[in-house]
C-alpha positions as CSV (number, residue, x, y, z in Angstrom):
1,X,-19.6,-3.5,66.2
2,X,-20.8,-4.1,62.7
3,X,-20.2,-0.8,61.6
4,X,-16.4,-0.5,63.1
5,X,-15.6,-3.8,61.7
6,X,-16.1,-1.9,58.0
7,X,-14.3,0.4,58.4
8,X,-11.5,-1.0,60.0
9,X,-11.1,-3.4,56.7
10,X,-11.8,-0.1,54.6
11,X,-8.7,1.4,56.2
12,X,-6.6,-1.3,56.3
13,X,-7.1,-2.2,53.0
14,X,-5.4,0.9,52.1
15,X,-2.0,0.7,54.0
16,X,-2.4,-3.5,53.7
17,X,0.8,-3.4,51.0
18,X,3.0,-1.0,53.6
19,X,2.5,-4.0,55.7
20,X,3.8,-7.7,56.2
21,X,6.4,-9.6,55.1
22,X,7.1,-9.1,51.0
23,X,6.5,-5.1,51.2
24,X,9.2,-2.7,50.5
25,X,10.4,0.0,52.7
26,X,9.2,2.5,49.9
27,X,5.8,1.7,49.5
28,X,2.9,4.1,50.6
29,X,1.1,3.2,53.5
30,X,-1.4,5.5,51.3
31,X,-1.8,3.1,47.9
32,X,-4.5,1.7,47.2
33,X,-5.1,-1.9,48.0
34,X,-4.1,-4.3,44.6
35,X,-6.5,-7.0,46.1
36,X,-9.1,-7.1,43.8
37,X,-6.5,-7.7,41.0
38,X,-4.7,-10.9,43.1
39,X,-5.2,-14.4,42.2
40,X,-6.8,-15.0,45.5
41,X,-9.5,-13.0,44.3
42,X,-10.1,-13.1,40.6
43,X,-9.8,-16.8,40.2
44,X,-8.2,-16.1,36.9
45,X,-5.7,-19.2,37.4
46,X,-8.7,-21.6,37.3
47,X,-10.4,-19.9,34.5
48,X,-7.1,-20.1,32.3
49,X,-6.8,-23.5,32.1
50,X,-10.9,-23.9,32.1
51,X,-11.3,-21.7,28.8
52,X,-12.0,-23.6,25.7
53,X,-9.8,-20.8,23.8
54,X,-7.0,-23.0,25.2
55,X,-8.3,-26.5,24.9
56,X,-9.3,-27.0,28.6
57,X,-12.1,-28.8,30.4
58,X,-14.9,-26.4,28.9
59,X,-14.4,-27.9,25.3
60,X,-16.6,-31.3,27.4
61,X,-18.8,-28.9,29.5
62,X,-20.1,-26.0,27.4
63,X,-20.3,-24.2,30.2
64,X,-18.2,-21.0,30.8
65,X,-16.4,-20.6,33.7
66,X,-18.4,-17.7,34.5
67,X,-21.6,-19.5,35.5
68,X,-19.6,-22.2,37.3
69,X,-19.8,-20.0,40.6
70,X,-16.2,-20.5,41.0
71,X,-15.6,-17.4,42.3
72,X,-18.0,-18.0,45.1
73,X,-15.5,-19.6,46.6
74,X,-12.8,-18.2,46.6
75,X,-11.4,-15.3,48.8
76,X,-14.4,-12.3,48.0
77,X,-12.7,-10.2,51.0
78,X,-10.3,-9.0,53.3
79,X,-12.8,-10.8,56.1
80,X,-11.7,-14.3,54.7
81,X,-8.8,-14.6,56.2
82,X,-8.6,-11.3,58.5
83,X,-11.4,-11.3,61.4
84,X,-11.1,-13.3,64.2
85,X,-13.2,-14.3,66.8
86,X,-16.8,-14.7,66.9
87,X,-19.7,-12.1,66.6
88,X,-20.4,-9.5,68.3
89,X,-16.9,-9.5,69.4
90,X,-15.5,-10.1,65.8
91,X,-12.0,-8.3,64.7
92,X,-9.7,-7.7,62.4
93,X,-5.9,-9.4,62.8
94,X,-3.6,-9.1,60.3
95,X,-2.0,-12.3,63.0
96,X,-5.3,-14.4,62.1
97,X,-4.0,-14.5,58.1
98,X,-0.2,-15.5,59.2
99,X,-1.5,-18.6,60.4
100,X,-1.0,-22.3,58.4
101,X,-4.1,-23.5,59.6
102,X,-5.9,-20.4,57.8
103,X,-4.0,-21.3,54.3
104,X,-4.8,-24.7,54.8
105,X,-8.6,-24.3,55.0
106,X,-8.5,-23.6,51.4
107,X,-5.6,-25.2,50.1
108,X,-7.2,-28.6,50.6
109,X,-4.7,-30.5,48.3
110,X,-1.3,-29.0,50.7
111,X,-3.6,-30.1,53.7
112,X,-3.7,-34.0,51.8
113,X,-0.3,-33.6,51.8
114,X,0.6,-32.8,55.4
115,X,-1.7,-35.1,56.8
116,X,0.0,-38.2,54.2
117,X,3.3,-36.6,55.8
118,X,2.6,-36.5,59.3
119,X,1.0,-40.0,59.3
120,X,4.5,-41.5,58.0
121,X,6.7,-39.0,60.1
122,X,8.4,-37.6,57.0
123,X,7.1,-33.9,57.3
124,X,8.5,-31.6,54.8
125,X,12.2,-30.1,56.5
126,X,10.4,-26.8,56.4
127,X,7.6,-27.4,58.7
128,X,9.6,-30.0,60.6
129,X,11.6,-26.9,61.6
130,X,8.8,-24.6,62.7
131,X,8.3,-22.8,59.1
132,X,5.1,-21.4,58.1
133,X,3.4,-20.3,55.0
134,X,4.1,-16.8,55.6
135,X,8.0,-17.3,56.3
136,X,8.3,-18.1,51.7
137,X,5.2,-16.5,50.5
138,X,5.3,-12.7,50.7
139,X,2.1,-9.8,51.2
140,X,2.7,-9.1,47.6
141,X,1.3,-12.9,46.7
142,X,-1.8,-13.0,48.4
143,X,-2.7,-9.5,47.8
144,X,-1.6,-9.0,44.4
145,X,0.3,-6.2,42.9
146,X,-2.2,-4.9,40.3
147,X,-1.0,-7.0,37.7
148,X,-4.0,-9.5,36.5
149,X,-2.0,-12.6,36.6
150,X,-3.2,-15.4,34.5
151,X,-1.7,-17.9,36.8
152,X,0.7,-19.0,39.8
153,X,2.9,-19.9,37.4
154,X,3.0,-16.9,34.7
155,X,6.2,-15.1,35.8
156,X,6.5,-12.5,38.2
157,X,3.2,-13.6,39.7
158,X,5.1,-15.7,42.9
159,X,8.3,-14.5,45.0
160,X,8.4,-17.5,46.5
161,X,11.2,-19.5,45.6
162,X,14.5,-21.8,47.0
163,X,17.3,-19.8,46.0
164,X,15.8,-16.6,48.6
165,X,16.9,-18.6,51.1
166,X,19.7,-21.6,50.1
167,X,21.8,-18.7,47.7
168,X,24.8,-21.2,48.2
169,X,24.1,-24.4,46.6
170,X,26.5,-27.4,48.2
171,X,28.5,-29.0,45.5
172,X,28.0,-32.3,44.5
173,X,28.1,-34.5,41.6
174,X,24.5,-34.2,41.0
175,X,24.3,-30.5,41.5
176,X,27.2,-30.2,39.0
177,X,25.7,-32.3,36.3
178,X,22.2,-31.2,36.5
179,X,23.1,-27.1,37.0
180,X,20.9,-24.8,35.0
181,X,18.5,-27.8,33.8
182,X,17.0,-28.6,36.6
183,X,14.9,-27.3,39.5
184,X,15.8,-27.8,43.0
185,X,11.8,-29.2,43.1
186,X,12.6,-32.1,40.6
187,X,15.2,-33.8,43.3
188,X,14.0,-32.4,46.3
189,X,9.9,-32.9,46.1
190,X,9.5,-36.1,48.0
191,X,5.5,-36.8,46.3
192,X,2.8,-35.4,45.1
193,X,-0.4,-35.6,45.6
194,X,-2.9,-35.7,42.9
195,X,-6.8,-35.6,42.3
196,X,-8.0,-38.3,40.6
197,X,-11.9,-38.3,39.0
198,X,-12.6,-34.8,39.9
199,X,-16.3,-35.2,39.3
200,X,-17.7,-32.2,37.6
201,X,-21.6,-32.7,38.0
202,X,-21.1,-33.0,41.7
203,X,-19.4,-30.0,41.7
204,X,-22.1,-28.2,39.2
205,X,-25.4,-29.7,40.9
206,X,-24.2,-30.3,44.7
207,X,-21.3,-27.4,44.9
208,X,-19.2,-30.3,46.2
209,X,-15.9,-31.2,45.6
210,X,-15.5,-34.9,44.9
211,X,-12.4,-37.0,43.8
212,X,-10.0,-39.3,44.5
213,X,-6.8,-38.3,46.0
214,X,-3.7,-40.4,45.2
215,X,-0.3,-39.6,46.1
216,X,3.4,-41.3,46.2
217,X,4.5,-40.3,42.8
218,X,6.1,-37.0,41.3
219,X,5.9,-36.1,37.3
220,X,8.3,-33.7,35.9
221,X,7.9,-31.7,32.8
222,X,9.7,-28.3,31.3
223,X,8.6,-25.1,33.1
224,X,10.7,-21.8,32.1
225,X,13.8,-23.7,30.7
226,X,14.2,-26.2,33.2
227,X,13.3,-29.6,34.6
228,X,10.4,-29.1,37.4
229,X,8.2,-31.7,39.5
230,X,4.8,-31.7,38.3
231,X,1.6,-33.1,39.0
232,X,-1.5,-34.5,36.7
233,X,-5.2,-34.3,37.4
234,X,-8.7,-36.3,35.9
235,X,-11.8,-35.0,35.5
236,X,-15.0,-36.9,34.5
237,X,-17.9,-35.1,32.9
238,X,-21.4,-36.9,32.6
239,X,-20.4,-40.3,33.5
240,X,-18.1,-40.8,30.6
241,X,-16.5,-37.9,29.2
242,X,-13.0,-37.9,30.6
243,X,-10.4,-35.2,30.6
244,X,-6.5,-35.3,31.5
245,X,-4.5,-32.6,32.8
246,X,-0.8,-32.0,33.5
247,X,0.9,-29.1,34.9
248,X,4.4,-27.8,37.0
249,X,3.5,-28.4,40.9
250,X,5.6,-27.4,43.8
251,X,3.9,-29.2,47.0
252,X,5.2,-28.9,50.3
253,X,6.4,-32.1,51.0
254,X,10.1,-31.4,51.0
255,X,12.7,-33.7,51.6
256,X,16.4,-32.4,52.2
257,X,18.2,-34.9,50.5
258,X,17.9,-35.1,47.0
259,X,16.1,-38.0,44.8
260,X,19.1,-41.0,43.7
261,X,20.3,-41.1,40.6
262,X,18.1,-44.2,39.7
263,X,15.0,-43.0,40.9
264,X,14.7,-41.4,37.7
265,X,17.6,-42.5,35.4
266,X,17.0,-46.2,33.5
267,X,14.3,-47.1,35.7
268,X,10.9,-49.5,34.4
269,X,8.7,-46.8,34.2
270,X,10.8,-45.0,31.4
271,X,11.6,-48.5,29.8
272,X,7.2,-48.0,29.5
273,X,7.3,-44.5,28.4
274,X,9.9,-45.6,25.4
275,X,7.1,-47.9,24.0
276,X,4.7,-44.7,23.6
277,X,2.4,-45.6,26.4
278,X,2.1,-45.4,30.2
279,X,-0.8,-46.6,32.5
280,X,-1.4,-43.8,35.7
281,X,-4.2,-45.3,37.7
282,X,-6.3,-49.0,37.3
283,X,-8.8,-50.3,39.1
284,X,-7.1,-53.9,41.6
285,X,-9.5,-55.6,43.3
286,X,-11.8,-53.4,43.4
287,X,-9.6,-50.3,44.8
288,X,-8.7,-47.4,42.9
289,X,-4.7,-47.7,42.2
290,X,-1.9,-45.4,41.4
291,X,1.5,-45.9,39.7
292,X,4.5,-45.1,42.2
293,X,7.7,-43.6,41.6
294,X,9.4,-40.7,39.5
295,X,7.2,-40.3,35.9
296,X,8.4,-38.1,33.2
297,X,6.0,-36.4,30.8
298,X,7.4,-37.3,27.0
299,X,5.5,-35.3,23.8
300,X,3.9,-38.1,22.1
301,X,3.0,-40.6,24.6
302,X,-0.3,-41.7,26.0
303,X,-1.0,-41.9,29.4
304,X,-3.5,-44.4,30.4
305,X,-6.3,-43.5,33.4
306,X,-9.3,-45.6,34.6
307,X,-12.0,-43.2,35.1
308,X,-15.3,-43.6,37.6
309,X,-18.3,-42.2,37.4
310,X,-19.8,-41.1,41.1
311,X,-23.3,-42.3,41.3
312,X,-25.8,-42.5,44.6
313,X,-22.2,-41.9,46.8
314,X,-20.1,-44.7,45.4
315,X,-17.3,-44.7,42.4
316,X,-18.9,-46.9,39.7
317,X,-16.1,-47.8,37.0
318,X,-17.1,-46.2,33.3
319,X,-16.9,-49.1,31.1
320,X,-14.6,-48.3,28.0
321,X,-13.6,-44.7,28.6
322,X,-12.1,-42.6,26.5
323,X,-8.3,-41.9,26.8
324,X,-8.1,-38.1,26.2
325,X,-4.8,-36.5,25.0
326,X,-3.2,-34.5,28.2
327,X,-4.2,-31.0,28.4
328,X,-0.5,-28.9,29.4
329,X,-1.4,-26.0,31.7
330,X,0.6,-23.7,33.6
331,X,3.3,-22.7,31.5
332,X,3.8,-26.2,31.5
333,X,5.4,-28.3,28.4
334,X,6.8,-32.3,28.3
335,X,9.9,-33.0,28.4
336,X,11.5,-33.1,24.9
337,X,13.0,-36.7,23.0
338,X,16.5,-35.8,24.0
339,X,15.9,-35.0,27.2
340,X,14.2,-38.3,28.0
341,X,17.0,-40.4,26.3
342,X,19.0,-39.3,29.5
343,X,16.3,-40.7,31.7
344,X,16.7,-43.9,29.6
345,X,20.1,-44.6,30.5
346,X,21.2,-46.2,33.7
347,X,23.0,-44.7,36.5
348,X,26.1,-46.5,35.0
349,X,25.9,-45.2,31.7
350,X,24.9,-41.6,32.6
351,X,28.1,-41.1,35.1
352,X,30.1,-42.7,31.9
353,X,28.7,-39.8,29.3
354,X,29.4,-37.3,32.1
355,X,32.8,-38.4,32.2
356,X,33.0,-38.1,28.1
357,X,31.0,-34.8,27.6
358,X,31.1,-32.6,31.2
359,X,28.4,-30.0,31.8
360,X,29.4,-26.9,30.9
């Protein structure tokens, strides 16, 4: 059984990209499989915004990526997500990989998400229909191309996107005035869910994953010429080095009608932001506490954290942390000073400038 399981994954993984949703009509059922190129596989995304070269998390660890062990786990081959069943009837099912449940075994943050969703009965309109993973994100994704992407996010490295399936946008006032500057994700992203105190010498000495995970709020930042949802992560490194990240995030927490006008426009967070300084998370009564609500991400402003060190299996609080600078990954950049002064205005006076100066 051993020995036919090998070499049914041998075979397959050379007609894998004639197969699946995402694979043209004219490719050969003869190429070679691209896996070992995909992001799945290399890990490269992780190690990109890792490397020290670019001012990420290394520059507190002195450790390179490569003897992190990363890699270990993280999808090594086709068996991951393709055999089914149980030894010494094991198989291989392209049908095992299609399902959510697979995805979701590694995607832990999505998996936050859905369970948040469910638990309020606000699914995403997606899976609230039925959808699965494999109805947006195409073969090519998951098993590469041969291009060596750097990231989810460098272009050409996703096909996954809104406009495959809603070509016809619905005109509206909002539509009109935000068209070409925004992503559908900025207004359509209901929250997202973010990791809080990832704790780095659990995750170097115990090869576990620990953090906080805190939700009901959405960033948005620049990503490829337009306004996108983003998300922000916090690491802590020996009990008191701290590191803040920020990139562009699409979760899958959909909602079908768009964010209002003051959600993000003239609200008290962005009155914050104009002062040059915005507190994320705080320690209240002893519980770990997130701000809630729509939060842009301005050049120039600091964003405050509390940071806890994980000792003996409880969060202590590190006493007088440092307040790093935010590390910008993914293709990621803030939002420019013109573009928040339109956040600063109310509803009112944004419908009034519209009025004065349409979009073009």
């Amino acid at each position: 059984m051993k020995k036919t399981l090998v070499v049914i994954l041998l075979v397959s993984g050379l007609v894998f990209m004639g197969r699946g949703k995402g694979s043209s009509a004219g490719e050969s059922k003869n190429a070679v499989c691209p896996f070992p190129s995909s992001l799945h596989h290399t890990t490269r995304g992780m190690a990109y915004w890792y490397d020290k070269d670019r001012g990420g998390l290394e520059t507190l660890t002195n450790i390179p990526y490569s003897k992190l062990g990363c890699k270990n786990c993280h999808v090594s081959s086709c068996c991951r997500c393709h055999v089914a069943g149980k030894s010494p009837k094991a198989f291989y099912s392209a049908a095992a990989s299609r399902r959510q449940a697979m995805c979701l075994e590694c995607h832990s943050r999505e998996a936050i998400t859905r369970k948040i969703d469910k638990s309020r009965n606000q699914l995403d309109v997606h899976f609230s229909q039925g959808m699965e993973c494999v109805d947006c994100h195409t073969t090519r994704e998951m098993h590469g191309d041969g291009i060596p992407y750097v990231s989810m996010k460098q272009a050409g490295a996703m096909d996954a996107k809104c406009e495959n399936c809603h070509d016809q946008i619905p005109e509206s006032k909002s539509h009109t005035i935000h068209k070409g500057k925004l992503e559908c994700k900025s207004c359509h992203v209901r929250h997202v869910v973010s990791c809080a105190n990832c704790h780095f010498d659990s995750l170097l000495k115990e090869k576990k994953k620990r953090f906080i995970p805190v939700s009901d709020w959405v960033f948005l930042m620049n990503y490829r010429g337009k306004v996108t949802s983003a998300n922000m992560q916090t690491f802590v490194v020996e009990g008191n080095k701290t590191f803040l990240m920020l990139a562009p995030q699409f979760t899958h927490s959909v909602m079908k009608p768009g964010r209002k006008c003051e959600s993000c426009h003239g609200t008290k967070i962005a009155r914050e932001i104009k002062k040059g300084k915005l507190t994320l998370t705080w320690i209240e009564n002893g519980k770990f506490t997130n701000l809630k609500g729509v939060i842009p991400v301005v050049e120039g402003v600091r964003y405050k954290n509390a940071y806890q060190d994980y000792r003996n299996g409880e969060w202590v609080p590190t006493e007088n942390p440092s307040q790093p600078e935010p590390h910008y990954v993914g293709f990621g950049t803030p939002l420019s000073r013109s573009q928040f002064e339109k956040l600063i205005l109310s509803k009112e006076a944004l419908e009034k400038l519209s009025e004065e100066e349409p979009a073009k």
